[in-house]
PDB file of N, CA, C and O in Angstrom:
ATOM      1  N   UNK A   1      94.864  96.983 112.974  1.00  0.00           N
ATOM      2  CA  UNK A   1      94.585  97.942 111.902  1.00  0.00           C
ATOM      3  C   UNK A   1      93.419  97.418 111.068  1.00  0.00           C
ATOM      4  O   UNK A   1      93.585  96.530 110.232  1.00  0.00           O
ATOM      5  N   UNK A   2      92.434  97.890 111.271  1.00  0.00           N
ATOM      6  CA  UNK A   2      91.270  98.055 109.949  1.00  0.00           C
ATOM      7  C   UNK A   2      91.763  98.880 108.692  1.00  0.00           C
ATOM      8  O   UNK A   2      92.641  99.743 108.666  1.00  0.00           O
ATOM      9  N   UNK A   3      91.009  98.417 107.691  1.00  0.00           N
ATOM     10  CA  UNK A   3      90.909  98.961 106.086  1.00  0.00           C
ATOM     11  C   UNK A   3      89.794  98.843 105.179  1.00  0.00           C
ATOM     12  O   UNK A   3      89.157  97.798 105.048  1.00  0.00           O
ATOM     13  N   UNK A   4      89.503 100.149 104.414  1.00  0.00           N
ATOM     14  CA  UNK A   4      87.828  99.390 103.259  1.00  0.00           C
ATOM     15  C   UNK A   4      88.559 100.043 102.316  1.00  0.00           C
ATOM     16  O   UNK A   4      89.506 100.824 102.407  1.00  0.00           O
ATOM     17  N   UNK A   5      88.108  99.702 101.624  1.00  0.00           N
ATOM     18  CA  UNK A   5      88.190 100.562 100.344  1.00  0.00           C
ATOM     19  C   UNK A   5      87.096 100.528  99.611  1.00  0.00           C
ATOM     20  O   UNK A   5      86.212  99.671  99.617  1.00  0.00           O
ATOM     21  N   UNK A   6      87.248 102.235  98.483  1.00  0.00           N
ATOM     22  CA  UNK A   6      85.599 102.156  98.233  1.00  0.00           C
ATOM     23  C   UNK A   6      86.191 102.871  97.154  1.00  0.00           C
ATOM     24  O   UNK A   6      87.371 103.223  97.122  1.00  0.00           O
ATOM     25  N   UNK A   7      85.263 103.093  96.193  1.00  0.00           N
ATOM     26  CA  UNK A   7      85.522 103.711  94.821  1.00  0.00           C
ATOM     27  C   UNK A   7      84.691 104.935  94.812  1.00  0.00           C
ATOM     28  O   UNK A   7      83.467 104.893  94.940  1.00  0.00           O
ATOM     29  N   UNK A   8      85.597 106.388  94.607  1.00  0.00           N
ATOM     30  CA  UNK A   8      84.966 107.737  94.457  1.00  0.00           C
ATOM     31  C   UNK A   8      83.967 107.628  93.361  1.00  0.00           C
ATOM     32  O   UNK A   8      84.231 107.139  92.263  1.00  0.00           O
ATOM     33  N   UNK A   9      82.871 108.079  93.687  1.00  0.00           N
ATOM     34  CA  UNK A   9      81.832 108.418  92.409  1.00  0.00           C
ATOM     35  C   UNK A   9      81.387 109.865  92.387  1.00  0.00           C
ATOM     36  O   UNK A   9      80.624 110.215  91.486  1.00  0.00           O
ATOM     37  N   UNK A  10      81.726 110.597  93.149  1.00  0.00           N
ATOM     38  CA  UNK A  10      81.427 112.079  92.228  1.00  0.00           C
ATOM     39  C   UNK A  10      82.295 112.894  91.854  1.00  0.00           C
ATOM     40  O   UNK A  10      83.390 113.297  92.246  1.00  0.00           O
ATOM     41  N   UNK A  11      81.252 113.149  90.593  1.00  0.00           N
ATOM     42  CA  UNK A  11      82.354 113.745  89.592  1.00  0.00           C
ATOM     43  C   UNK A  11      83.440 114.243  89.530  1.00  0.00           C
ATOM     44  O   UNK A  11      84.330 113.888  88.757  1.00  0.00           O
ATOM     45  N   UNK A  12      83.513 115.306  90.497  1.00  0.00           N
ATOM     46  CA  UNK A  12      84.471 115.942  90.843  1.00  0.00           C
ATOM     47  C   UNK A  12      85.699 115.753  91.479  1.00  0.00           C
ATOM     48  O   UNK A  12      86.674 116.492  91.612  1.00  0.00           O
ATOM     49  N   UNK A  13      85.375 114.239  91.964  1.00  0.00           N
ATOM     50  CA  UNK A  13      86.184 113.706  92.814  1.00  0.00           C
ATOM     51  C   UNK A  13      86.775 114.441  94.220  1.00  0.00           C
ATOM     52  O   UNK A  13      86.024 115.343  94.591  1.00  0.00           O
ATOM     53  N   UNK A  14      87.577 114.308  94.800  1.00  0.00           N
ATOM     54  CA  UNK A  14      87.703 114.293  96.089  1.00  0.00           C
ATOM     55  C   UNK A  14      88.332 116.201  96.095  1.00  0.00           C
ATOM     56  O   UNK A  14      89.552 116.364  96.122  1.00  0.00           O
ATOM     57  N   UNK A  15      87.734 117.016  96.077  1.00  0.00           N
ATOM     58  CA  UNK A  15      88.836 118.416  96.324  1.00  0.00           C
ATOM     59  C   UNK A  15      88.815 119.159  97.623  1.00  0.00           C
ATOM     60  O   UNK A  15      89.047 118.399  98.563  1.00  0.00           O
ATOM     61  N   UNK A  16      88.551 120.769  98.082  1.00  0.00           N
ATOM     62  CA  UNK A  16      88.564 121.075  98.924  1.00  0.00           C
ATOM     63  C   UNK A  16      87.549 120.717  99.849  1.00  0.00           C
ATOM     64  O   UNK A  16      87.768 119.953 100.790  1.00  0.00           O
ATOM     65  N   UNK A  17      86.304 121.306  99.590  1.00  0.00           N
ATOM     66  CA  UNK A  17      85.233 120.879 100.371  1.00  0.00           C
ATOM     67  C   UNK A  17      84.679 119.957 101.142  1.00  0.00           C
ATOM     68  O   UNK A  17      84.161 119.986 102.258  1.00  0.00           O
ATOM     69  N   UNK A  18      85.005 118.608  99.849  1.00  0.00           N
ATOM     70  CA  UNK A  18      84.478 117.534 100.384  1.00  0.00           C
ATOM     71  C   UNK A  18      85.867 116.709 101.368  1.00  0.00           C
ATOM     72  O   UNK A  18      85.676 115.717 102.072  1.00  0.00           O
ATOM     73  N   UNK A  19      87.099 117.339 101.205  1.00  0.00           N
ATOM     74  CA  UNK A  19      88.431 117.196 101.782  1.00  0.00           C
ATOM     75  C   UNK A  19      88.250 117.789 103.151  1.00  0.00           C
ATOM     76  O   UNK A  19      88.621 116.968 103.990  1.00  0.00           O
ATOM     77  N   UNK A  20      87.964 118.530 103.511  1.00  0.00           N
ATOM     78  CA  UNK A  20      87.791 119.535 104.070  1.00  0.00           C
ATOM     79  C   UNK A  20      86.782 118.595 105.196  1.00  0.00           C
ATOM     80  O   UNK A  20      87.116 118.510 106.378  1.00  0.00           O
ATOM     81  N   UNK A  21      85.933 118.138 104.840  1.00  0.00           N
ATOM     82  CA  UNK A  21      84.919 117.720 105.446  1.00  0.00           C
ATOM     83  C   UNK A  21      85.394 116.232 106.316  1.00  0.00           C
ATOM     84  O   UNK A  21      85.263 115.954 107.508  1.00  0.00           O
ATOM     85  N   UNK A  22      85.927 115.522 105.298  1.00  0.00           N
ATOM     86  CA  UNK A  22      86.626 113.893 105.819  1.00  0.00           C
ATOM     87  C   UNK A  22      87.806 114.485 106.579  1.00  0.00           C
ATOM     88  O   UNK A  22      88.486 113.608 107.110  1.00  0.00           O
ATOM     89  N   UNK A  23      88.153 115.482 106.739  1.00  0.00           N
ATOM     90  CA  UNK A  23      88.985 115.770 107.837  1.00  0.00           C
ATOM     91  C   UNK A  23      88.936 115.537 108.917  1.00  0.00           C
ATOM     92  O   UNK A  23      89.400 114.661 109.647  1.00  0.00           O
ATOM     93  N   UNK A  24      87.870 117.024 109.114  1.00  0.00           N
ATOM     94  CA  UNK A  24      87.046 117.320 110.755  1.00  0.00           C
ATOM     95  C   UNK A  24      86.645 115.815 110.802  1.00  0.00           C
ATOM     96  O   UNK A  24      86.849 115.486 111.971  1.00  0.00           O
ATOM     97  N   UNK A  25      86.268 114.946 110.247  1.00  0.00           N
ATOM     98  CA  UNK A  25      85.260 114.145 110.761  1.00  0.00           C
ATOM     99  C   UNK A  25      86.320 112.832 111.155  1.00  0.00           C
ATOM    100  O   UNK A  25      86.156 111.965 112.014  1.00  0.00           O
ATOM    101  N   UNK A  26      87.426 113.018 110.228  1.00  0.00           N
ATOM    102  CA  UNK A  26      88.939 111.927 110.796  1.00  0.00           C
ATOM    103  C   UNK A  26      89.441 112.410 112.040  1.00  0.00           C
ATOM    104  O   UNK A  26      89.912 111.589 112.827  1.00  0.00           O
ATOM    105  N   UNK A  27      89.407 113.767 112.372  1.00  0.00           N
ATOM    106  CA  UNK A  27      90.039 114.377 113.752  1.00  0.00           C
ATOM    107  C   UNK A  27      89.233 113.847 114.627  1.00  0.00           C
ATOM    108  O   UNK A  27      89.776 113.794 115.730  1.00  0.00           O
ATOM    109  N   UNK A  28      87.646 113.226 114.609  1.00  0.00           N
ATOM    110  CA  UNK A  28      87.034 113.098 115.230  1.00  0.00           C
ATOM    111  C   UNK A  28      87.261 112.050 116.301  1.00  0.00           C
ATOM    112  O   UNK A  28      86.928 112.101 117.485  1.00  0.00           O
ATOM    113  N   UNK A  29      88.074 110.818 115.462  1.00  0.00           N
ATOM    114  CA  UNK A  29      88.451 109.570 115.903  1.00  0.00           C
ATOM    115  C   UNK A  29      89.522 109.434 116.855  1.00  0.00           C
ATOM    116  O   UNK A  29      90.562 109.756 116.281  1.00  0.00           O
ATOM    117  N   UNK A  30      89.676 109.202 117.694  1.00  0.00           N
ATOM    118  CA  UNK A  30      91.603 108.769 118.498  1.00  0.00           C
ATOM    119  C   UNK A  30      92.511 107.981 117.854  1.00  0.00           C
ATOM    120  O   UNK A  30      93.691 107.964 118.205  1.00  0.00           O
ATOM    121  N   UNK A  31      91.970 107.135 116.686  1.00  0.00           N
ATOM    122  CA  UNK A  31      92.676 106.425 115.730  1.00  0.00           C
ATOM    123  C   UNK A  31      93.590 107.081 114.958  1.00  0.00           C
ATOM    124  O   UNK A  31      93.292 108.222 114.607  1.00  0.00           O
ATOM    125  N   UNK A  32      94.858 106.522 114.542  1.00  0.00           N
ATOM    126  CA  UNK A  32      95.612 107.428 113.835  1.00  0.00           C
ATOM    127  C   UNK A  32      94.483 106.597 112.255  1.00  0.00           C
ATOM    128  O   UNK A  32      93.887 105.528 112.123  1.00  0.00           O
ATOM    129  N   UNK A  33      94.730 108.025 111.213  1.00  0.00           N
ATOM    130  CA  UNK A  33      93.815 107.496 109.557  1.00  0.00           C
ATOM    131  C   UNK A  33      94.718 107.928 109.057  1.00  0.00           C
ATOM    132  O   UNK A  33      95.394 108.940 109.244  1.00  0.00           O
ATOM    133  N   UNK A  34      94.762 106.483 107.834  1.00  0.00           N
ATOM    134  CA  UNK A  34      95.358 107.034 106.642  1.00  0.00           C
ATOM    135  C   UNK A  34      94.513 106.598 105.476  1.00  0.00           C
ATOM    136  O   UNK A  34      93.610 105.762 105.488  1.00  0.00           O
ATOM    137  N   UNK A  35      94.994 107.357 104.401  1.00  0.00           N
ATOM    138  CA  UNK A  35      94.605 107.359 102.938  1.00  0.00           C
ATOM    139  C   UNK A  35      95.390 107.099 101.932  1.00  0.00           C
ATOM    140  O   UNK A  35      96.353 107.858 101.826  1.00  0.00           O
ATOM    141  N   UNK A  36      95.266 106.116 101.018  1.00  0.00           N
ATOM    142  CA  UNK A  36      96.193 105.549 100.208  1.00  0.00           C
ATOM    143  C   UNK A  36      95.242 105.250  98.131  1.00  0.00           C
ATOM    144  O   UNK A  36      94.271 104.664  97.652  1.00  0.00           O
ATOM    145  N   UNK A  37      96.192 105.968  97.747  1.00  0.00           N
ATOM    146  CA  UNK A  37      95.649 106.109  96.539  1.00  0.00           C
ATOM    147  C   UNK A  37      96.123 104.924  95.333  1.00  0.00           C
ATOM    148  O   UNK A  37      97.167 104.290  95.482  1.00  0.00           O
ATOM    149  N   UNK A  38      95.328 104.740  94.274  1.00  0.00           N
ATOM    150  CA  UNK A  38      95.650 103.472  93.461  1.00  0.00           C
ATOM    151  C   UNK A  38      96.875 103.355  93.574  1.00  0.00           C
ATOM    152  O   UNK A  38      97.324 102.265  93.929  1.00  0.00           O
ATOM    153  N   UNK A  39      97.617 104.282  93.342  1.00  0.00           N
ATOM    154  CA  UNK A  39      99.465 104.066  93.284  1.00  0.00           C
ATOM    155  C   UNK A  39     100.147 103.922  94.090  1.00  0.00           C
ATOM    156  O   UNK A  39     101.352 104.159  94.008  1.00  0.00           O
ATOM    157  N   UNK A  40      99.386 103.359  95.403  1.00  0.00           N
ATOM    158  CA  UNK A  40     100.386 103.089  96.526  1.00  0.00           C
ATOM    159  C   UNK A  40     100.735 104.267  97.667  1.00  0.00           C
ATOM    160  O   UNK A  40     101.342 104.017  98.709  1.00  0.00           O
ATOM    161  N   UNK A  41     100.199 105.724  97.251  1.00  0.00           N
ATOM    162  CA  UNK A  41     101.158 107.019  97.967  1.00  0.00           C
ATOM    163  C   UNK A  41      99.821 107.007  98.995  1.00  0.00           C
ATOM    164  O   UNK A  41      98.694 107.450  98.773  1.00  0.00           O
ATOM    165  N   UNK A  42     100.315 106.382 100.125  1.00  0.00           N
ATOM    166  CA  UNK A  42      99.389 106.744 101.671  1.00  0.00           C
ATOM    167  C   UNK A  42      99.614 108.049 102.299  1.00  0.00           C
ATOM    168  O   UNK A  42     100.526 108.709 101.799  1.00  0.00           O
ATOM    169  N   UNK A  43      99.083 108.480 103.126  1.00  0.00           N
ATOM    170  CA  UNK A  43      99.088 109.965 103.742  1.00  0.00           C
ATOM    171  C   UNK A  43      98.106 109.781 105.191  1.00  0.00           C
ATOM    172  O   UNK A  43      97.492 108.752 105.472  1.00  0.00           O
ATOM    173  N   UNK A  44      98.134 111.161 106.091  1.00  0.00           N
ATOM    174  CA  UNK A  44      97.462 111.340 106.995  1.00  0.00           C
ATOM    175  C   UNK A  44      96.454 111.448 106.736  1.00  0.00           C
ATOM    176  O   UNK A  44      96.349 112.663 106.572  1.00  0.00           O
ATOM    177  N   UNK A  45      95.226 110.884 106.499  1.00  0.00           N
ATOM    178  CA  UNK A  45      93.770 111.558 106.542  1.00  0.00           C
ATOM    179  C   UNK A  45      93.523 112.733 107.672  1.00  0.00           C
ATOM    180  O   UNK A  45      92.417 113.255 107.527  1.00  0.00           O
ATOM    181  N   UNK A  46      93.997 113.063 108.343  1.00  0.00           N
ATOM    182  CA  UNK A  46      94.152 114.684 109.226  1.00  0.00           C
ATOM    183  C   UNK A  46      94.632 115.652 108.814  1.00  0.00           C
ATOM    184  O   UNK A  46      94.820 116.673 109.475  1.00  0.00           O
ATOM    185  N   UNK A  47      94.981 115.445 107.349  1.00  0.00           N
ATOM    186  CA  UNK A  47      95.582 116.586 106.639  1.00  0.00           C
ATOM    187  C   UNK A  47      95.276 116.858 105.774  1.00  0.00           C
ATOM    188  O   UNK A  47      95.283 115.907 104.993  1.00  0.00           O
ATOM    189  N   UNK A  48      94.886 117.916 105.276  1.00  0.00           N
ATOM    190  CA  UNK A  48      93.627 118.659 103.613  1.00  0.00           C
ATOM    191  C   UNK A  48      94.664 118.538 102.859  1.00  0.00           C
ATOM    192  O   UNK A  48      94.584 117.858 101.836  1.00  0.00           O
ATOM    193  N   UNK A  49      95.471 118.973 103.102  1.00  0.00           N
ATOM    194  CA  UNK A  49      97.092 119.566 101.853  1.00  0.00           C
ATOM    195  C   UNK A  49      97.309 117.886 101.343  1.00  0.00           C
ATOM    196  O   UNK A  49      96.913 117.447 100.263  1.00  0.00           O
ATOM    197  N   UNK A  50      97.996 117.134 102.347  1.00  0.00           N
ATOM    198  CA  UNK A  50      98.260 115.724 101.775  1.00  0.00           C
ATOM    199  C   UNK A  50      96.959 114.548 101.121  1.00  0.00           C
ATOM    200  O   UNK A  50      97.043 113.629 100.306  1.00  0.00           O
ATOM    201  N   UNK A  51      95.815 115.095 101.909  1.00  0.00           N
ATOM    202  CA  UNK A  51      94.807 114.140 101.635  1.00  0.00           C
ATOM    203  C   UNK A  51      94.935 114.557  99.896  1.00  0.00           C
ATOM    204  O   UNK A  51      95.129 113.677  99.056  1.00  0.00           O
ATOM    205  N   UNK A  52      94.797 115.981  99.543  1.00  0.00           N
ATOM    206  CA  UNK A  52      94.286 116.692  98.329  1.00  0.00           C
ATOM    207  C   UNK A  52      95.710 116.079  97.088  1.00  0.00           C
ATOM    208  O   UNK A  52      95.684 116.045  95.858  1.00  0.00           O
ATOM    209  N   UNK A  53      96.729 115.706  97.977  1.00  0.00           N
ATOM    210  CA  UNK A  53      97.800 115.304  97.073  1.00  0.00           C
ATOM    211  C   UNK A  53      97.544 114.163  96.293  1.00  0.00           C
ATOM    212  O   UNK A  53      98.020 113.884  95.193  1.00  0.00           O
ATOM    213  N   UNK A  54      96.741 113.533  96.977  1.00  0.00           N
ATOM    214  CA  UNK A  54      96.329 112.211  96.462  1.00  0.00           C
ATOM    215  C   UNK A  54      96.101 112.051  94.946  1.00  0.00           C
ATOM    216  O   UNK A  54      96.421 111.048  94.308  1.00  0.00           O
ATOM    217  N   UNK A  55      95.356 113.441  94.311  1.00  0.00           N
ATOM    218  CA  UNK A  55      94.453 113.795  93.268  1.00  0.00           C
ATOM    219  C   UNK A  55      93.700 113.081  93.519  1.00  0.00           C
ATOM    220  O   UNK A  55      94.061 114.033  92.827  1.00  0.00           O
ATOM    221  N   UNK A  56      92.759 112.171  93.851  1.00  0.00           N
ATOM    222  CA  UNK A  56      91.652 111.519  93.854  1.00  0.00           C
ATOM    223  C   UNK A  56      90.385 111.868  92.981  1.00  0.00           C
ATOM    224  O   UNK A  56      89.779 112.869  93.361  1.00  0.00           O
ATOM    225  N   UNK A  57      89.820 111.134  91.739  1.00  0.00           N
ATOM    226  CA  UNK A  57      89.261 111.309  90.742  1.00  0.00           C
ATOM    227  C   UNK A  57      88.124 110.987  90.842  1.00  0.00           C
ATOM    228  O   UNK A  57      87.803 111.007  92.030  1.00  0.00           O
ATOM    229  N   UNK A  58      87.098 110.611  90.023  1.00  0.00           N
ATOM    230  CA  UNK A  58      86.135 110.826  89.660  1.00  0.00           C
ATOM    231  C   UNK A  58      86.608 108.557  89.458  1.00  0.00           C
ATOM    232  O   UNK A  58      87.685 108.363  88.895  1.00  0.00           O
ATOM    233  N   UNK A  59      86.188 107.849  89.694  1.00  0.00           N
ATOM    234  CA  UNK A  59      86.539 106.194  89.282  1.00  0.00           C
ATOM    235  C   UNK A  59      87.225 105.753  90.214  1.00  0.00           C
ATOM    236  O   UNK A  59      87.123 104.577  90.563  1.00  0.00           O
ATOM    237  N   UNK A  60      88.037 106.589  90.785  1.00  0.00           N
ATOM    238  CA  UNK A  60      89.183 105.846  91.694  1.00  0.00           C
ATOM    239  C   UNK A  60      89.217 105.457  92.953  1.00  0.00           C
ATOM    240  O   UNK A  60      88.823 106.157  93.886  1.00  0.00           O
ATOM    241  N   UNK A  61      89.694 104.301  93.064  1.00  0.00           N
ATOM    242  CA  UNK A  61      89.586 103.771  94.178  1.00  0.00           C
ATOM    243  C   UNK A  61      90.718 103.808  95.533  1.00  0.00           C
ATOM    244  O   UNK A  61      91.923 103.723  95.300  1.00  0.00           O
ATOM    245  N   UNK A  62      90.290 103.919  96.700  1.00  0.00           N
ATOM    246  CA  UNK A  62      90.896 104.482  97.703  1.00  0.00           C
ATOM    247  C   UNK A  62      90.823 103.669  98.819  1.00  0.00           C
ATOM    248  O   UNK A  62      89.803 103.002  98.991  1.00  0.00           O
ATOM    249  N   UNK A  63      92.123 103.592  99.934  1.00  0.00           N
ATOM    250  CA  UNK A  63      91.582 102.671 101.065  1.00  0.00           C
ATOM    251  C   UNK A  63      92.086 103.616 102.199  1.00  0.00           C
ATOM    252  O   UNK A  63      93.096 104.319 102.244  1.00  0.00           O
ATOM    253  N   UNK A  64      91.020 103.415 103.159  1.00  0.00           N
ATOM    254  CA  UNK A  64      90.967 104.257 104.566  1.00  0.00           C
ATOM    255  C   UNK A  64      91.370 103.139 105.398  1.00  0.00           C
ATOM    256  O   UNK A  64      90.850 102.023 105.424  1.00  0.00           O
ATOM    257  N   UNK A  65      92.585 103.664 106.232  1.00  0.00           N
ATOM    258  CA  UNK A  65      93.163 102.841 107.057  1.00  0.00           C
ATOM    259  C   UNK A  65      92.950 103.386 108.739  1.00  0.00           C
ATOM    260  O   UNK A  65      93.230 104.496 109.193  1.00  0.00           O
ATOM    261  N   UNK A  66      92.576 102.633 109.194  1.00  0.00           N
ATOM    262  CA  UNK A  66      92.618 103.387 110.699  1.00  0.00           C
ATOM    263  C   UNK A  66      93.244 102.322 111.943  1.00  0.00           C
ATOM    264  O   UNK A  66      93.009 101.130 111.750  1.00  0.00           O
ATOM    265  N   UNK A  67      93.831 102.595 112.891  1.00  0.00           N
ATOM    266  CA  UNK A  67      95.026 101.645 113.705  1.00  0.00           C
ATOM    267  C   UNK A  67      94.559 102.796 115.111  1.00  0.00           C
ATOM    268  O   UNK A  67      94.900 103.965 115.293  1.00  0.00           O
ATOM    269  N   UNK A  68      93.696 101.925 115.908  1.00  0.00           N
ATOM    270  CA  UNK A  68      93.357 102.660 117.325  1.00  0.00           C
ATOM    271  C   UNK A  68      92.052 101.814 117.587  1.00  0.00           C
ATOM    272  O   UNK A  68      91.545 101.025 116.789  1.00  0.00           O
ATOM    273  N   UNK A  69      91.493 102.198 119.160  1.00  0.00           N
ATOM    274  CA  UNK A  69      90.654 101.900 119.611  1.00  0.00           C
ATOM    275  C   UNK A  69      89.185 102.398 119.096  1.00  0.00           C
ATOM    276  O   UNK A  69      88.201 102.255 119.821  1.00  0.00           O
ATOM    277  N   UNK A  70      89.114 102.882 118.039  1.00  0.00           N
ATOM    278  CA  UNK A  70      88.006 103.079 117.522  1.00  0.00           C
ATOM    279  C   UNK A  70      87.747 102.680 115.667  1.00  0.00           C
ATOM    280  O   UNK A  70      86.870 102.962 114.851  1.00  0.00           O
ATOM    281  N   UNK A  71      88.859 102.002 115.632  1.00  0.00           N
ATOM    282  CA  UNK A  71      89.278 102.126 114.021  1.00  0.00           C
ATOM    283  C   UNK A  71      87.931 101.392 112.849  1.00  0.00           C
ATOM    284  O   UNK A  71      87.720 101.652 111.665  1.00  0.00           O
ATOM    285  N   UNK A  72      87.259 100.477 113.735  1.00  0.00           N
ATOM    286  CA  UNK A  72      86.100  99.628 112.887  1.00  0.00           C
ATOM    287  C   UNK A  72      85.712 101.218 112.377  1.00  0.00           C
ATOM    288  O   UNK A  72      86.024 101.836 111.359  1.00  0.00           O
ATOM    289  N   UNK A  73      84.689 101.670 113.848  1.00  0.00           N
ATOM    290  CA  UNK A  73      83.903 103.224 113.180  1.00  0.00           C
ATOM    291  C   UNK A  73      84.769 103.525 112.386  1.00  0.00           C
ATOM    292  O   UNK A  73      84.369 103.371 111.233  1.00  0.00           O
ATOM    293  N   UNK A  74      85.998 103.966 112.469  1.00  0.00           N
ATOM    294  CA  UNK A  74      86.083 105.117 111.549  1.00  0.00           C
ATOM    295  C   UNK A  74      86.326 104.737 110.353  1.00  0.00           C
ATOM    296  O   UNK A  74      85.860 105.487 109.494  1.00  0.00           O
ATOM    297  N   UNK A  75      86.997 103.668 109.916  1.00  0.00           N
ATOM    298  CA  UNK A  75      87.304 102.998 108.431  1.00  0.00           C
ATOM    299  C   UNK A  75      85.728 102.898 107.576  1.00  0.00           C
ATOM    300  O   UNK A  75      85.612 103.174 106.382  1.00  0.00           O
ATOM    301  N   UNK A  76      84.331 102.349 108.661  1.00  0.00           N
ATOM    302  CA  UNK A  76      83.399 102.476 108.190  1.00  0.00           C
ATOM    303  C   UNK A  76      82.853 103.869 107.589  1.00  0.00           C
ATOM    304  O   UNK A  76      82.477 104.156 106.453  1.00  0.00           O
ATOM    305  N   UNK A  77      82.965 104.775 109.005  1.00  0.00           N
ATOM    306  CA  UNK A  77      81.850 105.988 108.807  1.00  0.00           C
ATOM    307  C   UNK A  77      83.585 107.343 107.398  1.00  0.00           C
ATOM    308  O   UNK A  77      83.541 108.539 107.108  1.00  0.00           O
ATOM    309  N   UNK A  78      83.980 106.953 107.263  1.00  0.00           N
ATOM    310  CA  UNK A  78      84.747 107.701 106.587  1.00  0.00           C
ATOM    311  C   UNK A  78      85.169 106.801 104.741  1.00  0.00           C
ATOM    312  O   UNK A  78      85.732 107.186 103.717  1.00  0.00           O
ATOM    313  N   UNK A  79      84.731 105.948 105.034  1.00  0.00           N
ATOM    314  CA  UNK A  79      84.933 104.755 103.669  1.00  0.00           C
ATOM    315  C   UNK A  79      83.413 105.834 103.180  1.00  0.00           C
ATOM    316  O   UNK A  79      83.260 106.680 102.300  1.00  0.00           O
ATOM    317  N   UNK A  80      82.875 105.504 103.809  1.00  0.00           N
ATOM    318  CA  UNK A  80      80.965 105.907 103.785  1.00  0.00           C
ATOM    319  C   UNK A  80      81.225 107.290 103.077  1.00  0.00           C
ATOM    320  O   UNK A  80      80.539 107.373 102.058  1.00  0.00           O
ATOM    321  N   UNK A  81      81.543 107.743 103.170  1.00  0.00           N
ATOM    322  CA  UNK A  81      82.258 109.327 103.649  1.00  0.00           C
ATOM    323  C   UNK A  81      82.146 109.584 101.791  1.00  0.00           C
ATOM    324  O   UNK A  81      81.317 110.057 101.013  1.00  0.00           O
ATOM    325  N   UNK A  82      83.855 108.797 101.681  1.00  0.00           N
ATOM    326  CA  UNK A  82      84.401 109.131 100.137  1.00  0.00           C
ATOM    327  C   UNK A  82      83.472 108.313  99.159  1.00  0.00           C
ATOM    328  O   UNK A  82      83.399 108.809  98.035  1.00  0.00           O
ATOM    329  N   UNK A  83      83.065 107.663  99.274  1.00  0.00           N
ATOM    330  CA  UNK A  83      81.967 106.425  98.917  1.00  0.00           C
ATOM    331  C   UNK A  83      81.229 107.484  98.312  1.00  0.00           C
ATOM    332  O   UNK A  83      81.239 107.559  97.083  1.00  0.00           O
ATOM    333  N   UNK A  84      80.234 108.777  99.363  1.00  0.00           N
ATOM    334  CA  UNK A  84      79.031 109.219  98.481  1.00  0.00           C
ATOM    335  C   UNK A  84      80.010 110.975  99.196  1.00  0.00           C
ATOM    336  O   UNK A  84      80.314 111.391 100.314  1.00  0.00           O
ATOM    337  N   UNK A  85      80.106 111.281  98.330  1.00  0.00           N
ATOM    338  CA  UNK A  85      80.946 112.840  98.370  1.00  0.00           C
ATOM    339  C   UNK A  85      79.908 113.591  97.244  1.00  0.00           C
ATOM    340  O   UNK A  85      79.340 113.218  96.217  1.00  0.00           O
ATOM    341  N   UNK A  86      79.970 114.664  97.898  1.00  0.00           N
ATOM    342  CA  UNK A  86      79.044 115.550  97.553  1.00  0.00           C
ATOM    343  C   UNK A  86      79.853 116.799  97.053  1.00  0.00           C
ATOM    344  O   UNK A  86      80.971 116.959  97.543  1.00  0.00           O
ATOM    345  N   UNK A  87      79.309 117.865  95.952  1.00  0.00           N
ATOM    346  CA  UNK A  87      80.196 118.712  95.977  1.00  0.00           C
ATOM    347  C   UNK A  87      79.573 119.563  96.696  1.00  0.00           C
ATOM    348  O   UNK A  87      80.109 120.630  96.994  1.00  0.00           O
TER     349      UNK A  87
END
């Protein structure tokens, strides 16, 4: 299992769109992903509804977990991801 963690910086923090987006791009991987918020509550990164449960803010910091044969990429290119989120 790989892990990064990276701290959200836009404003808006993490909602549909940019949720929406680290999805498709987590389905992309064969790795199972997860997402785990300051307080401990991890989830599927393959899922908008649970990812979005997270609340993920505007400061907060987050770790992308990935456990498979591709997990370096994806912990990288999806850390990268929430790192610079766009609205």
């Amino acid at each position: 299992m790989t892990s990064k963690t990276v701290e959200i910086t836009n404003e808006t923090g993490l909602h549909t769109r940019p949720g929406n987006e680290f999805v498709s791009v987590a389905k992309t991987f064969s790795s199972q992903i997860e997402v785990e918020n300051e307080a401990g509550k991890k989830v599927k990164g393959t899922s908008l509804l649970k990812l979005l449960s997270l609340g993920i803010k505007k400061g907060t910091k987050v770790t992308v977990y990935a456990d498979g044969p591709d997990e370096a990429e994806a912990v990288e290119k999806l850390g990268h991801l929430l790192a610079n989120l766009k609205d």
